[in-house]
C-alpha positions as CSV (number, residue, x, y, z in Angstrom):
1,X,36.8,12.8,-26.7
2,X,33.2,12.3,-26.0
3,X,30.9,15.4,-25.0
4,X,29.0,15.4,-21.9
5,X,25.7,15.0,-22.4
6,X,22.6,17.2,-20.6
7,X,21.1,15.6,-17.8
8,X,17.4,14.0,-19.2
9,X,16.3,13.4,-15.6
10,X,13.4,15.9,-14.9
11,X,12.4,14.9,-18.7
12,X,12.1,11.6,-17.8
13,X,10.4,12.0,-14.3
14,X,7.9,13.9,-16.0
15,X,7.0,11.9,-18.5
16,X,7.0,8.9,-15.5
17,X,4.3,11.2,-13.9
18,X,2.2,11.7,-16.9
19,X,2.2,8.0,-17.6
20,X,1.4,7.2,-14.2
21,X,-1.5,9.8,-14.2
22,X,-2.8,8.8,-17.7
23,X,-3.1,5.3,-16.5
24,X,-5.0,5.9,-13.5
25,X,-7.0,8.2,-15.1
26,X,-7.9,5.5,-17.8
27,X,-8.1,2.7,-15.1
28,X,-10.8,4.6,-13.3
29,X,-12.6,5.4,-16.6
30,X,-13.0,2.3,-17.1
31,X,-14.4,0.8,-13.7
32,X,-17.1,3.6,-13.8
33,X,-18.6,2.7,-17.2
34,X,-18.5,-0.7,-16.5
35,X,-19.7,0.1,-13.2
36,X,-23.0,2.3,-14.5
37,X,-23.4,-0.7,-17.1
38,X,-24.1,-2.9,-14.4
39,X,-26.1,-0.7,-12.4
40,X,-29.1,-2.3,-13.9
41,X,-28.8,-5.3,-14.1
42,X,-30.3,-6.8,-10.6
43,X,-28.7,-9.1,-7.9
44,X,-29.9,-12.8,-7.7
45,X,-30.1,-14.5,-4.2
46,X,-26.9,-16.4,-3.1
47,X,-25.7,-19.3,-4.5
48,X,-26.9,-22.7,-3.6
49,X,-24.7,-24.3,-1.0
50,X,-22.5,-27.2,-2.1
51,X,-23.6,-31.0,-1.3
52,X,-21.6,-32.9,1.0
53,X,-20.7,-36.4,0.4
């Protein structure tokens, strides 16, 4: 007969956490560098309107 295995539940949750955090954490890394890249750089007027037909 088969043993019963341990429960891998709170390992797994964990490690769903961690991910979750690690990609937030990267995901807001990268809008603030790209963010104080830009910071320069200086806004043009609007564009020009479309033509009608």
């Amino acid at each position: 007969m088969s043993q019963v295995q341990p429960d891998d539940k709170p390992a797994a949750f964990r490690g769903l956490i961690i991910t979750a955090l690690a990609l937030f954490v990267m995901c807001f890394a990268i809008v603030k560098l790209t963010n104080a890249k830009f910071a320069s750089h200086k806004a043009e007027g609007a564009a020009p309107a479309a033509e009608k037909h």
